[in-house]
Structures are given as structure tokens and as C-alpha cells.
N, C-alpha and C positions, 0 to 999 in steps of 0.2 A: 504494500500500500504506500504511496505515495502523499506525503504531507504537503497541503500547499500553503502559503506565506503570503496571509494579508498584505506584506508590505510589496510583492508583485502584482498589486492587481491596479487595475487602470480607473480614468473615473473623477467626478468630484470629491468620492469620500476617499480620496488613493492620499497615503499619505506624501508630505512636499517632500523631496528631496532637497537640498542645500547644499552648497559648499561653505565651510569650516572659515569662518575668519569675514564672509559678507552680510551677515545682518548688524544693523545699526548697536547693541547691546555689545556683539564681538567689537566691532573700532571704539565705541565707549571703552571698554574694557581697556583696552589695549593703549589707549590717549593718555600718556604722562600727565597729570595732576600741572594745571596750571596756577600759581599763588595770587594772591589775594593782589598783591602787587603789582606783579605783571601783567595783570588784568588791569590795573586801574591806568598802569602807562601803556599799553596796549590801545585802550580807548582813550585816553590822550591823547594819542599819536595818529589818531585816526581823521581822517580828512574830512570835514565837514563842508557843507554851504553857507557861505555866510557875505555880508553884503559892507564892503569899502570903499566910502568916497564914491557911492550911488552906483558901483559896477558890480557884479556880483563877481564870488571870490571864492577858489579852493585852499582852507589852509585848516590847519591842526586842529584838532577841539580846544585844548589849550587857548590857541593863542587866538580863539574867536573867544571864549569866555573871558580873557584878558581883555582885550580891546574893547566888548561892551562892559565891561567894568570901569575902564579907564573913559569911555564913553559918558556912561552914566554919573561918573563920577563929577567928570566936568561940566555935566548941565546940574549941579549942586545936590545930586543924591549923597549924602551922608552916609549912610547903608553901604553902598558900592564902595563909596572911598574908602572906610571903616573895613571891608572887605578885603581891597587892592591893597592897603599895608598891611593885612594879618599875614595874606599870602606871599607877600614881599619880604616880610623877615620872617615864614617858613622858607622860601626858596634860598635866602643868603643861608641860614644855619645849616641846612640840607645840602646845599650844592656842594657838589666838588671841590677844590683849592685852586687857586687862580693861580696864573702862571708869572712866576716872580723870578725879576728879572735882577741877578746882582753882580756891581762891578766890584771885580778885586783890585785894589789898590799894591802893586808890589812894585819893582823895579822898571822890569818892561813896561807896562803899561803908562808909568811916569815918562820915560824915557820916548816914549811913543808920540805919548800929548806933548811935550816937547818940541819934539823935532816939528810937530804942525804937517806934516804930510796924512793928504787924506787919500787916500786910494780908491777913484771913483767906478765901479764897477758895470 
């Protein structure tokens, strides 16, 4: 006697076939963990519409929520101003280190400014 195998039979009730790794729940699966953060500058960075000096304009989220800050601000909204310096001394404390630039005072160098030759390149 020969056994037959529901899962050969054809039909609406035939069960789906799939391949391993294409349903949306596998690539969830499988999607590294993006952090709280790189989300928030992800959308940041992301290109909005927004309207400069009456032309319309693609540029950063950022720097369209700046601008009407800095906008609002100077038609005398108080709120925005009170805003634009919260976020203004978040970004200094935050930012990275600026590039400093320093001259060593030794012999050569004396020696250099001296002579007054500049070497125009």
C-alpha cells in the first residue's frame, strides 16, 4: 500500500511552498538593530521640501527646522529664539573639536620671519 502526502496535492487548500530567507518576518529577522540615534540623525539627514527666499528648496531636515527657527525668530517669536539658543549651546557642547591651529615659536621659524621672504605659491 502506498501512503500519499497531503503536502503533494495541488489546489487552493495545497499547502504554499516558500523559499527560506523571502518572507518579510525572515529580512526583519535578519536587519541588525538600528539605535535610537542613528535613527534620529538618519532623519536628520534626510532631504526635505522646504521653501527659501520664495523658490522652493531641497535640503536637510535639520537645516529647514533651523532656518524656520531662525525665521520665526526674527519676526519676534520669543518661543523660537528661546529654542534656537537651547539648540545652539546643545550643538557647541556636542560637536566635535575644532581645528586649532598652532604656531611654534623656535629658531627656524624666527629666523624665517626675519629674513621676510615669502614664497608665493
Amino acid at each position: 500500500m502506498t501512503e500519499t502526502k497531503h503536502d503533494d496535492r495541488a489546489g487552493p487548500r495545497a499547502p504554499k511552498k516558500r523559499k527560506k530567507g523571502n518572507s518579510r518576518k525572515d529580512r526583519a529577522r535578519n536587519k541588525p538593530d538600528e539605535s535610537q540615534l542613528s535613527v534620529i540623525e538618519r532623519l536628520l539627514r534626510a532631504p526635505v521640501a522646504a521653501v527659501k527666499d520664495g523658490q522652493p528648496e531641497r535640503m536637510p531636515a535639520l537645516q529647514a527646522i533651523m532656518f524656520q527657527l531662525v525665521q520665526r525668530s526674527l519676526a519676534g517669536d520669543k518661543k523660537a529664539e528661546r529654542t534656537r539658543q537651547k539648540f545652539e549651546e546643545f550643538a557647541k557642547r556636542n560637536s566635535a573639536a575644532e581645528l586649532e591651529v598652532v604656531f611654534v615659536d623656535n629658531d627656524y621659524t624666527t629666523a624665517f620671519a626675519a629674513s621676510g621672504e615669502v614664497d608665493n605659491v
